[in-house]
C-alpha positions as CSV (number, residue, x, y, z in Angstrom):
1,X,3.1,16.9,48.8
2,X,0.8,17.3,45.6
3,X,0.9,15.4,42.9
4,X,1.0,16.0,39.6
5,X,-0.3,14.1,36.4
6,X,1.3,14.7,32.8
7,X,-0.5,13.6,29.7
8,X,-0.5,14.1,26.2
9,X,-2.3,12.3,23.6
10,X,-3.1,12.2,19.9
11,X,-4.7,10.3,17.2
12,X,-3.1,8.4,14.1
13,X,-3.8,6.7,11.1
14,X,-1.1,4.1,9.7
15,X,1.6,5.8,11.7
16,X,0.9,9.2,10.3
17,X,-0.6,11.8,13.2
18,X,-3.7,13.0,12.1
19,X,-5.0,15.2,15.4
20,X,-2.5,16.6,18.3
21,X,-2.5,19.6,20.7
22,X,-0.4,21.5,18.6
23,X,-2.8,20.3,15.0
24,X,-5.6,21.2,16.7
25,X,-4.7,24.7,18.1
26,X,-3.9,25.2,14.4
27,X,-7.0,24.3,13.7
28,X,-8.9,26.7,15.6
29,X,-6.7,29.6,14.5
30,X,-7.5,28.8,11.0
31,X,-11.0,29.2,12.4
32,X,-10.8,32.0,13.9
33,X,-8.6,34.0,11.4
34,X,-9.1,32.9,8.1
35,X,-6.0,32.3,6.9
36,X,-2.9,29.9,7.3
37,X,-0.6,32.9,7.4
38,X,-2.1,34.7,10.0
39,X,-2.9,31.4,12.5
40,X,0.6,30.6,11.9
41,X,1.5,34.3,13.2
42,X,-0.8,34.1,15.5
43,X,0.6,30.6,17.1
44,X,4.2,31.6,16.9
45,X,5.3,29.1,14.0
46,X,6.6,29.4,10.6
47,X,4.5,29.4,7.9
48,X,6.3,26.4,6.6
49,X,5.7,24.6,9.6
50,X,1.8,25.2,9.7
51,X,1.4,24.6,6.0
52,X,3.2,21.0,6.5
53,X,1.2,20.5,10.0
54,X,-2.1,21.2,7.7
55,X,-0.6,19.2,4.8
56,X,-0.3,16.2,7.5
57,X,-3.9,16.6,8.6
58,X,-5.5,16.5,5.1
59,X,-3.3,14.0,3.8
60,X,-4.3,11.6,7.2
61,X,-8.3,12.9,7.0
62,X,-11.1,10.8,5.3
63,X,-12.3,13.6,4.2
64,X,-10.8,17.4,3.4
65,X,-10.2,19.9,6.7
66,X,-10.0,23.2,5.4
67,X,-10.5,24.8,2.5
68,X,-8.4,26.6,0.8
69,X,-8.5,29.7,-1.5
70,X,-5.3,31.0,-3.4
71,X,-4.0,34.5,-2.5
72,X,-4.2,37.5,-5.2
73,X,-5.1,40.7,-5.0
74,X,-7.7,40.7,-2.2
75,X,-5.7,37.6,-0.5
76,X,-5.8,34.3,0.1
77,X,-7.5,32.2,3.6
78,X,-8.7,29.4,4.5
79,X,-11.6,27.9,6.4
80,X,-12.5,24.8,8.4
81,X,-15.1,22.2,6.3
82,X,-17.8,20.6,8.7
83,X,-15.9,17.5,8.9
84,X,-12.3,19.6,10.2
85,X,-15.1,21.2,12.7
86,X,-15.9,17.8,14.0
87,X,-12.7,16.7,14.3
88,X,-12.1,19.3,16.5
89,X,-14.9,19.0,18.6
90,X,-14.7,15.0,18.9
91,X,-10.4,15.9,19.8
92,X,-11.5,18.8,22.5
93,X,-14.3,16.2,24.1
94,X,-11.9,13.6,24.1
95,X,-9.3,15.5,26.1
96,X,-11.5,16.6,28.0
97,X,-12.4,13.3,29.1
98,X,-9.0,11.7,29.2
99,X,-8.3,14.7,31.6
100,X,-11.1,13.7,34.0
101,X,-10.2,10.0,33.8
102,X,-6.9,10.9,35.0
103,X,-7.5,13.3,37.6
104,X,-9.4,10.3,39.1
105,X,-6.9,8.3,38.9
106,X,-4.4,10.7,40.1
107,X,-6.5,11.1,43.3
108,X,-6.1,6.9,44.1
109,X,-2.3,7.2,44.5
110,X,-3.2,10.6,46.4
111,X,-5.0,8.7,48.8
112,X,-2.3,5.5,49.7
């Protein structure tokens, strides 16, 4: 019989979420597109739901996220700021290393 470990964390400030799986791939499609719109196409969610997800992360930040430009002719988008870059990176290393911790663990009650 194999075992199985399930885990999911995330990171708050005064009971508001600041970082979670779901903020976080957000994130990176923001990253990687440009644009709230299209990372919210791109993820499967309303745009309503990523702006308020976004909204969430600024509000909970020290410091701003993204970036935003207003849309027009040519278009709005928006971009990650250094600081939203880090707080993806320090999120993805910290899961990373929950992850291991736990597979460790999960290997203990494999072994009784």
């Amino acid at each position: 019989m194999g075992y199985k470990i399930k885990s999911r964390i995330w990171i708050e400030s005064e009971d508001n979420v600041l970082l979670g799986e779901g903020r976080v791939h957000l994130l990176k499609a923001i990253d990687d597109t440009g644009s709230l719109s299209k990372a919210a196409k791109s993820l499967n969610i309303s745009y309503k739901k990523a702006w308020q997800m976004l909204d969430a992360v600024n509000k909970s930040a020290k410091k701003p996220v993204t970036i935003n430009s207003i849309g027009g002719k040519g278009g709005g988008g928006a971009e990650l700021t250094e600081y939203g870059k880090s707080l993806v990176n320090a999120f993805d290393e910290i899961n990373k290393n929950c992850w291991a911790f736990l597979d460790k663990e999960l290997a203990r009650i494999e072994k009784l």
